[in-house]
C-alpha positions in Angstrom: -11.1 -11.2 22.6 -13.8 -9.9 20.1 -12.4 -6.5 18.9 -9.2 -5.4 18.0 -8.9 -1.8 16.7 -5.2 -1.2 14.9 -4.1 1.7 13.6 -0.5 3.7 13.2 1.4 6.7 14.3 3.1 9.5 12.0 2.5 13.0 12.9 -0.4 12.2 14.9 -0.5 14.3 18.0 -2.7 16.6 17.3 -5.6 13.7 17.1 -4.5 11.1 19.4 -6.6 12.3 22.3 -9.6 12.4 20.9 -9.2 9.5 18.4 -8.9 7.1 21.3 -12.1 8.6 22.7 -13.7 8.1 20.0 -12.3 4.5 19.3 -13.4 3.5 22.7 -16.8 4.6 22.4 -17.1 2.7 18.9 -15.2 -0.4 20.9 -17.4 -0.6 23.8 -20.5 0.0 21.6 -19.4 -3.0 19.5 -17.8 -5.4 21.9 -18.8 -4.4 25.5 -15.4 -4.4 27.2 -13.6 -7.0 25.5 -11.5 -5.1 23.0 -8.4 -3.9 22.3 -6.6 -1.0 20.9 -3.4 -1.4 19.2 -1.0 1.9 18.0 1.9 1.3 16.2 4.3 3.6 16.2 6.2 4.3 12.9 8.9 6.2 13.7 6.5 9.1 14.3 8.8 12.4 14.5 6.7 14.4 17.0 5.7 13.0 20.6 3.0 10.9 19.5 4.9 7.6 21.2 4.9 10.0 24.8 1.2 10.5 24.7 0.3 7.0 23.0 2.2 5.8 26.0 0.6 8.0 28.6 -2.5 7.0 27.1 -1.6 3.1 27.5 -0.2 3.8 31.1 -4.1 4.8 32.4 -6.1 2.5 29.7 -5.4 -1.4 30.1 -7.2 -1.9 26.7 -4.4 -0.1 24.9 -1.2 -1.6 23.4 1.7 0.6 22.1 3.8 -1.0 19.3 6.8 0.6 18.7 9.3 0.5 15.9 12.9 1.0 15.9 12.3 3.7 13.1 10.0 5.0 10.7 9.2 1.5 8.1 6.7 3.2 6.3 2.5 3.1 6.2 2.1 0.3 4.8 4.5 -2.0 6.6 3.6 -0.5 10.1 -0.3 -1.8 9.5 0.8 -5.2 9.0 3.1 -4.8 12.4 -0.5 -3.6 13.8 -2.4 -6.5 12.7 0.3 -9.2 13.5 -0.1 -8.0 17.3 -4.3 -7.9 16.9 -5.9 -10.3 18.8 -9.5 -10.0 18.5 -12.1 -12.3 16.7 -12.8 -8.8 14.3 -10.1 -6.5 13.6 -11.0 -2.8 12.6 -7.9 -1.2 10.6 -8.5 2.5 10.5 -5.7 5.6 10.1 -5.2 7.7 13.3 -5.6 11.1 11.9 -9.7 11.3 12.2 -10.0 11.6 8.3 -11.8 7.8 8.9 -14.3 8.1 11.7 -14.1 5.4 14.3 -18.1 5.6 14.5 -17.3 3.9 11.2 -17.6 0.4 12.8 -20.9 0.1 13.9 -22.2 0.1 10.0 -19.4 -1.8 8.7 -20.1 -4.4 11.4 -23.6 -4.2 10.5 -22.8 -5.3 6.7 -20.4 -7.8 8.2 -22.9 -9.6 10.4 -25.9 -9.5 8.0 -24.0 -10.4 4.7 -21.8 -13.1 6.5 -18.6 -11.7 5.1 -15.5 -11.4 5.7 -14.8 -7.5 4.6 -16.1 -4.6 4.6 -14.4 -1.7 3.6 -15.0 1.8 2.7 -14.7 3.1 -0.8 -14.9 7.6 -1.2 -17.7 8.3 -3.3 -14.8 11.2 -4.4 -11.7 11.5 -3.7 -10.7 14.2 -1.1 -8.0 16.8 -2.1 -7.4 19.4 -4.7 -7.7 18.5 -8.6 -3.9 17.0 -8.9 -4.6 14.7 -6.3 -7.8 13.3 -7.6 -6.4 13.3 -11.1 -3.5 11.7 -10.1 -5.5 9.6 -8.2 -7.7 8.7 -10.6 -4.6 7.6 -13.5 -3.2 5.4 -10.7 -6.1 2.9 -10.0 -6.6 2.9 -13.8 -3.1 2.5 -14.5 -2.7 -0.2 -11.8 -5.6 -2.2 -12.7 -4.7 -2.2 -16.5 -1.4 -3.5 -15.8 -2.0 -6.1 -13.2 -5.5 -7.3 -14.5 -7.3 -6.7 -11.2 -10.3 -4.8 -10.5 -9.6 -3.1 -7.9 -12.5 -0.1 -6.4 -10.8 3.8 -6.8 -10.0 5.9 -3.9 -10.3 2.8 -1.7 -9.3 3.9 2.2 -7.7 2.1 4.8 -10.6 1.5 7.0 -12.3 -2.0 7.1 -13.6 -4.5 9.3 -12.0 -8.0 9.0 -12.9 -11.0 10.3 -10.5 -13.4 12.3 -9.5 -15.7 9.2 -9.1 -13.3 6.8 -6.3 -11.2 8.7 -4.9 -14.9 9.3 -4.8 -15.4 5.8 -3.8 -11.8 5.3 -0.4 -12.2 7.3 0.8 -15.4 5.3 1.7 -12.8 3.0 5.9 -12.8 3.4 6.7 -9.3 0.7 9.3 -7.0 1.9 7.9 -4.8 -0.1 4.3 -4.2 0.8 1.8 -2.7 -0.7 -1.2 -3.1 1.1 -4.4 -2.6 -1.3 -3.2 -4.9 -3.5 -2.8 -7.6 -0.6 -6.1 -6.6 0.4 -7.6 -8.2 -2.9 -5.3 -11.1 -3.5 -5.8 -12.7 0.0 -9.8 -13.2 -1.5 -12.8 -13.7 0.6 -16.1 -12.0 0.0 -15.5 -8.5 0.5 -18.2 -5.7 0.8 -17.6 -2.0 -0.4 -19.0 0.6 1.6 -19.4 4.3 0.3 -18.0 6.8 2.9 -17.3 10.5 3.2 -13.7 10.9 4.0 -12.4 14.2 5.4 -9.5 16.3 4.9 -8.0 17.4 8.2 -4.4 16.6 8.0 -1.7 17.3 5.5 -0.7 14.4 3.7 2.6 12.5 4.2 2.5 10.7 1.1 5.0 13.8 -1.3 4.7 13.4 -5.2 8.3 11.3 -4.5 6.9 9.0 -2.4 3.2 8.6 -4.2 5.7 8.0 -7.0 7.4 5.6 -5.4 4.8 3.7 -4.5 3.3 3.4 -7.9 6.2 2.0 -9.0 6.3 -0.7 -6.0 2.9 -1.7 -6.6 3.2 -2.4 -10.6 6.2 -4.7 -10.2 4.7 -6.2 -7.2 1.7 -7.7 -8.8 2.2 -7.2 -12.5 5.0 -8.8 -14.8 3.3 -6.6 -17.8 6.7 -4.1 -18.1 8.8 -7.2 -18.7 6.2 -8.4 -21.7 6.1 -5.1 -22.8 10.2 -5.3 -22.5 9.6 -8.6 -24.5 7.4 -7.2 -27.5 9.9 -3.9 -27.5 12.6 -6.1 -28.4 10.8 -8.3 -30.8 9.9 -5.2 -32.8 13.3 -3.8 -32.6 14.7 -6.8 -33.5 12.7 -6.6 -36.9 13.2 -3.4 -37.5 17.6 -4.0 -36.8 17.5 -7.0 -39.5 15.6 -4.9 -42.2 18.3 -2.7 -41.7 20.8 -5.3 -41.9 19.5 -6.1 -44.8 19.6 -2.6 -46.1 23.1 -1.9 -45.3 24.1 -4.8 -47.1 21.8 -4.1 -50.9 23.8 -0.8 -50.3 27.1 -1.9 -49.7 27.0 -4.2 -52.7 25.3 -2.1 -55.7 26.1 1.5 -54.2 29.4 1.1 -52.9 29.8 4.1 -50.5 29.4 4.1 -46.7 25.6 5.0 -45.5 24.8 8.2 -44.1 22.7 7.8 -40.5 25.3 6.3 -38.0 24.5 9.3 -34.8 21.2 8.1 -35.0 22.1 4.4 -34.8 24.0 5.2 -31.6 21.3 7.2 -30.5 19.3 4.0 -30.8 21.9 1.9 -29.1 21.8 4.3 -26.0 18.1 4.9 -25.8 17.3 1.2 -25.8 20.4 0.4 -23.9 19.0 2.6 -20.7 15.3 1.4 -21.4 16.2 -2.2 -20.2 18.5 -1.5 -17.8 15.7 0.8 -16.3 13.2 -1.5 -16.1 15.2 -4.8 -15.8 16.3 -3.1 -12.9 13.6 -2.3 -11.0 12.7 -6.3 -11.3 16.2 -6.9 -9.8 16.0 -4.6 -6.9 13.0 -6.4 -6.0 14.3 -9.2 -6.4 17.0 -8.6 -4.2 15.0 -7.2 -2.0 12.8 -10.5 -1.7 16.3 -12.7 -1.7 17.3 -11.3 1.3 14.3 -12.2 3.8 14.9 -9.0 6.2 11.8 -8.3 8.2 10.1 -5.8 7.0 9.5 -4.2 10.3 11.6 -4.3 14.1 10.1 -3.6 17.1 11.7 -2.1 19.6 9.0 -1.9 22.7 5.5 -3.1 23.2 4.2 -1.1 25.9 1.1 -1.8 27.7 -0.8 -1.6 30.8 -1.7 -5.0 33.0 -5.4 -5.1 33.4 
């Protein structure tokens, strides 16, 4: 098979229709009739699985993946590309924001530069001024702490040759977090400047954007335990020239030092610093230990050609 087009449902049914028209248009004009079109299901809470599966019951090049409950964004696109078959996969979001007509250029980069991505990158980041501000602190913030480069307001479409996505799923985390997958895996990757639109609310709250800052710093960055580290050495210093201090005062003064609320104050302040982030590490960690796949499927539903 040459194509595989994968992408996931949440909330989608007010685009499904006319996504998959327009996904099949962009399909046949790349690959003739040897594609595929792969929709993951993630636990979408409107009737998106109903139509995805009408849609797969009249169109053999469909394939409905759907999960025993909602995994999250992330995790459901790596379902989607597990079940991709095609020599090029095209990843893309459901909700028309991406435009499927997107894969004609991208494949035009991919065939000309002979690489292995090509992705788009927003000239600007769509949404009001909190989201692009918030935006903006988070690729800073993340690069900074995990010493990658990676592009700002980078979207989920690409174009991926077979190898890569191979390479891709070797990835085991159970806690994934796909852009920076995207970079480690390697290859020569192509940026491509695209105009993303706004048409659907987004899913991602300010809990769950939070959230999944948090999940991305301790998934490629040890820097809050260093900076754990260097916090302690300096404390550390600062508790023995106090040691010191009590002591000159005990022996030529001779009366009990004023002070002690804000040595506990200390004591509890650092105390819940390291337990906070020495416990994010061990959640992960736990998290990791276990091996639980990170996604279930519960029916593949598709129609025999």
């Amino acid at each position: 098979m040459k194509l595989s087009i994968v992408t996931t449902l949440y909330g989608s049914r007010a685009y499904l229709h006319e996504f998959h028209a327009r996904a099949t248009a962009a399909a046949r004009k790349f690959a003739a009739d040897d594609y595929e079109i792969v929709i993951v299901n993630d636990g979408s809470p409107d009737d998106s699985l109903a139509l995805a599966i009408g849609i797969a019951s009249e169109d053999p090049h469909v394939v409905v993946v759907d999960l025993s409950r909602n995994f999250g964004h992330h995790k459901a696109m790596m379902t989607g590309l597990a079940h991709a078959g095609g020599e090029y996969v095209f990843l893309i979001d459901s909700d028309l924001e991406e435009s499927p007509a997107w894969l004609e250029d991208f494949g035009q980069v991919l065939n000309e530069r002979h690489c292995d991505v090509v992705y788009g990158v927003q000239e600007q980041r769509k949404g009001g001024w909190f989201e692009r501000i918030s935006g903006r602190w988070f690729w800073t913030l993340f690069n900074a702490a995990t010493d990658m480069s990676l592009p700002a307001n980078i979207v989920t479409a690409r174009v991926m040759t077979r190898r890569y996505v191979d390479a891709l799923l070797q990835h085991r985390e159970r806690e994934v977090f796909m852009a920076g997958l995207w970079h480690i895996t390697g290859f020569e990757q192509i940026a491509k400047t695209v105009h993303k639109l706004s048409n659907a609310t987004s899913t991602y709250t300010f809990r769950r954007k939070f959230s999944l800052f948090v999940n991305s710093i301790t998934a490629f960055s040890n820097t809050p335990l260093v900076g754990i580290f260097y916090v302690g050495l300096g404390i550390s210093m600062l508790a023995l020239i106090y040691v010191a201090w009590l002591l000159v005062h005990w022996l030529f003064f001779n009366r009990p030092p004023s002070g002690w609320t804000s040595v506990m104050a200390s004591i509890w302040l650092i105390g819940g610093m390291l337990m906070s982030c020495v416990g994010i590490y061990l959640s992960k960690i736990f998290s990791e230990a276990k091996q639980r796949p990170y996604t279930i499927v519960r029916q593949i539903y598709r129609r025999q050609p």
